[in-house]
N, C-alpha and C positions, 0 to 999 in steps of 0.2 A: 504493500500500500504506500502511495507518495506520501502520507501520512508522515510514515516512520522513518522517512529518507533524513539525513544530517545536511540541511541546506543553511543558507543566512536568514536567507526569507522566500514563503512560499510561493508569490507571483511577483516578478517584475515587470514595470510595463515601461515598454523602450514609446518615449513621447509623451510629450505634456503638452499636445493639444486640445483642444474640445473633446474629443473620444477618447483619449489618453487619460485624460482627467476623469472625465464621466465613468470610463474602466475602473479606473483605482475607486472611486467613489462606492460603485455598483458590490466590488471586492470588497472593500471592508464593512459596508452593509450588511454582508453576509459572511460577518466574523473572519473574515483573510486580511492578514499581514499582507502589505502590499511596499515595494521602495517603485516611485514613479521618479525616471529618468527625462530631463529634457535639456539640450545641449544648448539652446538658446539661455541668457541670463535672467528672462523676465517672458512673461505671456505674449502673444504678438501685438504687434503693430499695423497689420493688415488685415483690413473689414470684409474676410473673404467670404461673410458671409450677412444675410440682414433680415433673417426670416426662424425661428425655429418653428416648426409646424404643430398640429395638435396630439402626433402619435409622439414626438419627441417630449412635448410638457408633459403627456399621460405618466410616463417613465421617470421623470420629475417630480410630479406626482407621488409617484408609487417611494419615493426615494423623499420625500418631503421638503423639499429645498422648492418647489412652482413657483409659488406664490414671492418669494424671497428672490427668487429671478425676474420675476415681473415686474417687480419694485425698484428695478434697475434697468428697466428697457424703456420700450416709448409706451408714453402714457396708454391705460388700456385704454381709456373714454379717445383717441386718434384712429382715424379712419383707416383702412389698409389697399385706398383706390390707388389704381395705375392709370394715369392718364398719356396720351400719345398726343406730344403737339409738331407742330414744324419744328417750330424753336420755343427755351422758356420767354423770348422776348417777343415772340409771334400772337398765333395761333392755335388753341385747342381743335384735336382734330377727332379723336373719340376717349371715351371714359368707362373705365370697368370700376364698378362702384363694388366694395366691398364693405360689409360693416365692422365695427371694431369690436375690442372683448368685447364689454358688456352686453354689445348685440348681439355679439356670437351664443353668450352665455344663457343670455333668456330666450331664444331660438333653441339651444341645446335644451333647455327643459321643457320649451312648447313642444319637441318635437322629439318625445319619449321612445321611440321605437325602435332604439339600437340603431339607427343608423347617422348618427352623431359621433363627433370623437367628444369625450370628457372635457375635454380642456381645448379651447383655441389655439388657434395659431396667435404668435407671437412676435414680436416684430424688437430686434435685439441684434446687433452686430456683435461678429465673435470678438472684436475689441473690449468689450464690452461684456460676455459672457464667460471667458478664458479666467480674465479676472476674481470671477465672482465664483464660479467652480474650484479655482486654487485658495479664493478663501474660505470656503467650506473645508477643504479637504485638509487645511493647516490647522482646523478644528476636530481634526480626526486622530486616535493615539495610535489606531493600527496604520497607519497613511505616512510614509516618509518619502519627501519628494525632494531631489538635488533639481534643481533649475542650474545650470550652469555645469552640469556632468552629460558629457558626448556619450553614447550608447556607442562602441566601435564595434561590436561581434560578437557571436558567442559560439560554444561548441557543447554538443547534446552526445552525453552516454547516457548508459541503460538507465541512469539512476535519477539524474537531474540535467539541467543548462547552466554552463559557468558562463557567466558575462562579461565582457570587459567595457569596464567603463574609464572616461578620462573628464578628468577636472578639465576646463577650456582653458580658465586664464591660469593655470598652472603647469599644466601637461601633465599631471602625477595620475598615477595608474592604479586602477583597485579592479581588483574581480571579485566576484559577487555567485553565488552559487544558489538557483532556485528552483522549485520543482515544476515550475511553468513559467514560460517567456509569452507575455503577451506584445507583438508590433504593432504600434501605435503610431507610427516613426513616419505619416506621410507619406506624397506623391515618389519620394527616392528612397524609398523603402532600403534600408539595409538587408533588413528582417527579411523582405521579400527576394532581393539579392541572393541574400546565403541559402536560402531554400528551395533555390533555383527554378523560382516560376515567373514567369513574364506577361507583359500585356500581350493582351487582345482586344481589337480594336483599331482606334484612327489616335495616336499619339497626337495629330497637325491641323485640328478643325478648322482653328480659327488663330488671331494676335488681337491682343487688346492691351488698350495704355489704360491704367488706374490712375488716376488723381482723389486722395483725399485730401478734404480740406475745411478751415473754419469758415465763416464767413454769416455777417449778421445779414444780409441782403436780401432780408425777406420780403423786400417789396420786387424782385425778378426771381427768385426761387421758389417763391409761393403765390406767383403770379395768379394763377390758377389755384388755390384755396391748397390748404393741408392734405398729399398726396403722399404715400409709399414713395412710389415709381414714377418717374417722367421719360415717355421712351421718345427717339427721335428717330422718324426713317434716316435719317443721315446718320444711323449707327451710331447714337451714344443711348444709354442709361443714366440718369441723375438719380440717385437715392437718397432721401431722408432720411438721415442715421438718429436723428433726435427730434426731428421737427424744430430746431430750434438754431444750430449753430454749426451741426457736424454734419457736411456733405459729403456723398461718393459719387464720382463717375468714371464708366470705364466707354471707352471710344475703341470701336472696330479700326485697328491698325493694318492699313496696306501695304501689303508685303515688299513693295518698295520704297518702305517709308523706313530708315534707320532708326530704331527708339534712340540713340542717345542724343540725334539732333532737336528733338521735341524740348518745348518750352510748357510744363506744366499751366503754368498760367495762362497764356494764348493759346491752349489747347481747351481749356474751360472754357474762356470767353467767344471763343470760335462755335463750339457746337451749341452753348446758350443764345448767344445772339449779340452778347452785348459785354461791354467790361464791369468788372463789379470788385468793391475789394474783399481780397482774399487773400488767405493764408495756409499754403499748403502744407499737409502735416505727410504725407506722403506720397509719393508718386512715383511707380516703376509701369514697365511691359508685364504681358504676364499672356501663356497660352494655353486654348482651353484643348483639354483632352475627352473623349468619349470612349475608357477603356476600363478592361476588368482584367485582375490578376487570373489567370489557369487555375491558379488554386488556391487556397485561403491558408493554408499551413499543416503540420503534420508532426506526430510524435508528442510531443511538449511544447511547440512552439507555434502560435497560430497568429493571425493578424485581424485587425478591423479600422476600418475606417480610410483613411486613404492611401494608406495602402495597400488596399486591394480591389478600388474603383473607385475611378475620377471621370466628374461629368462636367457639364457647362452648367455654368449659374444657373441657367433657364429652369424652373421648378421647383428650387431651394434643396434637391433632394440628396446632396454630398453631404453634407452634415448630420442631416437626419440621419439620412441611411445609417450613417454611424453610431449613431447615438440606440439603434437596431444594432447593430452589431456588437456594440459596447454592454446591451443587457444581455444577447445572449452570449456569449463569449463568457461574460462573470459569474453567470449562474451555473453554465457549466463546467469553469474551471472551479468555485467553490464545490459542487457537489464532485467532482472528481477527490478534492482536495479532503471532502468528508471520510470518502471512503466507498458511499454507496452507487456513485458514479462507475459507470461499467464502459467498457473499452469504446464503446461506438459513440459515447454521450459527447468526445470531444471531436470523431472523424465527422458528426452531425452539423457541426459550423460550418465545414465547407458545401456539404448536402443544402443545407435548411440554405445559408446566408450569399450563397455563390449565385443563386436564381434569381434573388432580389436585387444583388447588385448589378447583373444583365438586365434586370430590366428598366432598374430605374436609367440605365446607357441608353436604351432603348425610345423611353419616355422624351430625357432629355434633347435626344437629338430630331425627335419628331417636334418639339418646341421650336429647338432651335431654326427647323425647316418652316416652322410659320413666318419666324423675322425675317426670314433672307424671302419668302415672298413678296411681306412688306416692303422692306428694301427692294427687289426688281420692280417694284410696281411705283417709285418715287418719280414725282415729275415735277421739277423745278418750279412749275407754275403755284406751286402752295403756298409760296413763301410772297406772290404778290397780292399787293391791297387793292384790285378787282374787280369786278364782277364774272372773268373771266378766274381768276384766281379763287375766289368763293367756291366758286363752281367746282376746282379740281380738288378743293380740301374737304368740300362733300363727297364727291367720289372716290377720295382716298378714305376718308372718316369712315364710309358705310364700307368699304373693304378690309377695314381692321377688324369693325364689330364682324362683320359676316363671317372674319376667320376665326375671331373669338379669341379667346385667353388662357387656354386648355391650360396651361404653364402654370396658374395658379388656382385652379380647379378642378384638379387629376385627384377625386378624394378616395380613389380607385385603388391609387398608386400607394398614397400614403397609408392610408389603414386596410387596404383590402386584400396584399398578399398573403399567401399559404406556402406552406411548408409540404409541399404535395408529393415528395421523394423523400421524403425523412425517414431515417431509419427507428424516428424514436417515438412515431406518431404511429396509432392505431387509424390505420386509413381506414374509408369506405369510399363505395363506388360512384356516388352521388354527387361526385362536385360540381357546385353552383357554378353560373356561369361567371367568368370574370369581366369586368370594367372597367376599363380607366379613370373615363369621368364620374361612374357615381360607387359609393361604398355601398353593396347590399348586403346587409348583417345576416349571418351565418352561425352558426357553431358547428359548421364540418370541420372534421381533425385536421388538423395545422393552422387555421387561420384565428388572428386575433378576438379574440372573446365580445361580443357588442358591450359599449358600455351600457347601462338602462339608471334609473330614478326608480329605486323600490320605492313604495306609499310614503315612508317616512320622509322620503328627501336624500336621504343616503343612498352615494352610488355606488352600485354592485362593486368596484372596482376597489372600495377603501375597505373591503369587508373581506378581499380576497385575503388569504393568510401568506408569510414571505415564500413560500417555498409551495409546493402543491395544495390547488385543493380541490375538492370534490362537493359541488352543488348540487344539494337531494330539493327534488319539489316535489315528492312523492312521502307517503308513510311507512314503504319499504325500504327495509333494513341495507346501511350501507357498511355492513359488519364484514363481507367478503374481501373489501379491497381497501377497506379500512386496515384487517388482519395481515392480509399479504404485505400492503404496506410497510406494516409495522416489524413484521419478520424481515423484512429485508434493510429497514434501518433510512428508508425512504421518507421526510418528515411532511405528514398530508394533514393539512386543517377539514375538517369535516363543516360546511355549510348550507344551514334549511334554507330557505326560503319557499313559504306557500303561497307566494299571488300569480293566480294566472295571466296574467300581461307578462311577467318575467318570464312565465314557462313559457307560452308563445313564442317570444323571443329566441328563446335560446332550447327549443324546439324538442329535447330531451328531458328525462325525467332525475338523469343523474348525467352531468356534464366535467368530467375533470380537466382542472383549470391547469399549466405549468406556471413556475417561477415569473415566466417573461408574461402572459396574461394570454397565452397561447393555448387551444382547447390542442390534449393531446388523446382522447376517448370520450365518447360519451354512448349512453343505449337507456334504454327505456325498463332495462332490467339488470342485473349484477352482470358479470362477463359470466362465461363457463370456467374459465379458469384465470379466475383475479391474479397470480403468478404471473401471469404470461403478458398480462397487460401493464403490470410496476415493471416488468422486466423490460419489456420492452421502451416504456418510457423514459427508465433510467440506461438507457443503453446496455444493458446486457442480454438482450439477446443474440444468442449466436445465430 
């Protein structure tokens, strides 16, 4: 058992970014000693991201830190519309109006039927969020994190992963011996390197120049009222990092355009329309990729997050995705690390997590194919004050709306994959159809559990127990896989609930719940042989 192995510490996790962080967090949650490595001196400086979505806060959530995040993003009562103009010194040309938390919040309770995520989307740059995750986790006693120690290698025998780690601004060298390496370590994956798997995919999609920056000039940046998103067919994005002071924009770069001749500043005022003062806080190139690693990791050492698939901003779904990855990844290296974890529970990260991250590539790049229609369809006439000019920012306006916004409305994508090849899920044959754009609540095996509003107001989701459990809506005894359970050292919360709206829902009369909020069985009566179904869930079946 890794149990019994003589290591330093049980998990290491090479990367202290967003999923790096959310790893170790997720790990000592669930009683694991964790040392979190990140080679940089301090959290980033690049707003690589400006969305976390509502399966990512669910997982926050479930971890109690949501709300303490939210407290540090943009105000919930602020809108999350994307507006498309010529320029912000122009013209509005079409609006996708979104509403914000509190609307989202009481729309989630109007609209009780599972097919809601818990918790909204979120609107929080990872400048912004990196921060607030490392200070939770400096409030953790199992959680030691070096900021300023390079993750340089490691080598796996039978027993453990000796790691080598290097101080930066010292060069001094220490290794470190654990019973699991998690790589967290990003788009140039070390982790992914030594383990000899590669992308697949388009490495070359696209070049974009980032400028971020301050600037009080809300009377041309908020031309157009309090927006998320401002897109330009002339290929830029303006983002509102705060609504208030902190802007991003990133600009489609021409491949014969050398980034280091660019002037951050006239490259703002050029794609807005006009000059405005400002203060750049950062500005480089940067290029988007649509790939997925071959394989997710193996033995003791597995990866999540970017390195093991990078997409285009377009859908917000890089982060997420990881923030997926980062719960199942920790609950299965804790239950390995119990004991009751069996051989397949850790080869399941590549099975379960490899499918989602092809498809959010997939999602991704079907987005990205709607802008560049936008973009073919630009015709200079937008930009005059006209009547013939009116005329073609209508016709462009009604060609945005008619292609729609799928990019921030794939609720498909976000809460609605399955784990349909898992070796730790009791399949059946019946799976629903899948959608992109809309979530239909399910409890076929592998897919996320619907959230619902029992009577009292309590949601299903705070009442799950940390580690399995089993939802009886019936008065038949759930003493068989209770036992099994119990014999195998497998820790299951047992939970009633009698209201028929819940049962509806989640369409079974006993539904077991996993760690991550994943149905891994359910039937309408005990299994025939309760063994075979904990076995199976905890990975040991042969």
């Amino acid at each position: 058992m890794i149990l019994e192995i003589a290591v330093d510490v049980p998990v290491i996790v090479a990367g202290g970014g967003p999923v790096g962080l959310a790893t170790a967090f997720e790990l000592q949650a669930r009683g694991v000693d964790v040392l979190l490595v990140e080679r940089n001196p301090s959290t980033t400086r690049h707003p690589k991201m400006d969305v976390t979505n509502g399966r990512s806060m669910e997982i926050f959530r479930r971890l109690g830190i949501a709300e303490a995040i939210r407290d540090v993003a943009v105000s919930r009562s602020n809108p999350m519309d994307v507006v498309w103009v010529t320029r912000l010194a122009e013209w509005e040309l079409a609006r996708f109006h979104y509403p914000n938390v509190d609307e989202v919040r009481a729309l989630i309770k109007e609209r009780n039927d599972g097919s809601q995520p818990l918790e909204p989307n979120m609107r929080l740059s990872q400048v912004v969020l990196e921060p607030k995750l490392k200070e939770f986790l400096e409030k953790c006693p199992r959680v030691e994190m070096r900021f300023g120690w390079a993750f340089e290698g490691f080598e796996e025998d039978d027993e453990a992963v000796t790691v080598k780690l290097r101080e930066v601004a010292s060069d001094k060298i220490e290794y470190k011996r654990c019973a699991l390496l998690a790589g967290c370590d990003g788009g140039g994956s070390l982790t992914r390197e030594q383990l000899g798997f590669s992308w697949q995919g388009n490495l070359n999609v696209a070049r974009f120049y980032m400028v971020h920056f301050h600037s009080d000039a809300t009377d041309l940046l908020q031309n157009f009222g309090i927006a998320w998103h401002y897109q330009s067919p002339l290929g830029s994005t303006l983002i509102a990092q705060d609504d208030k002071q902190i802007w991003t924009i990133h600009c489609i770069l021409p491949e014969d355009v050398d980034a280091s001749s660019i002037e951050p500043e006239r490259l703002v005022f050029e794609a807005l329309g006009r000059e405005f003062p400002i203060e750049v806080i950062q500005a480089n190139p940067w290029s988007a990729h649509l790939v997925c690693a071959n394989g997710y990791g193996h033995g003791r050492v597995w990866m999540a997050g970017d390195s093991v698939h990078q997409v285009i901003p377009t859908g917000g779904y890089g982060m997420n995705t990881g923030m997926g990855d980062a719960a199942d990844l920790a609950w299965k290296y804790a239950a390995v690390l119990e004991g009751w974890g069996g051989p397949k529970l850790l080869t399941s990260i590549d099975t379960e997590r490899r499918p989602v991250g092809e498809r959010i590539i997939e999602a991704s790049g079907t987005h990205m194919r709607t802008r560049l229609r936008i973009a073919e369809a630009y015709n200079p006439m937008i930009h005059e004050d006209s009547v013939e000019g009116a005329q073609a920012r209508a016709n462009y306006g009604k060609l945005i709306q008619d292609l729609g916004n799928l990019e921030n409305e794939a609720h498909g994508i976000e809460l609605g994959y399955r784990y349909r090849s898992s070796p730790i899920i009791c399949h059946e044959d019946d799976e629903p159809q899948w959608q992109v754009r809309s979530y239909v609540p399910s409890t076929w095996p592998g897919v996320r559990a619907p959230h619902v509003f029992l009577e009292s107001g309590t949601a299903i989701f705070d009442l799950f127990g940390p580690w399995f459990t089993l939802i009886r809506f019936t008065d038949a005894s759930p003493e068989p896989l209770l036992h099994a359970a119990s014999e195998r050292n497998v820790p299951l919360t047992l939970l009633d609930i009698k209201e028929q709206h819940v049962r509806g829902i989640y369409e079974r009369d006993f539904v077991l719940i996993r760690p991550d909020q994943h149905v891994a069985w359910r039937g309408n009566t005990m299994p025939e042989d309760p063994f075979a179904v904990i076995d199976r869930i905890r990975g040991a079946t042969e």
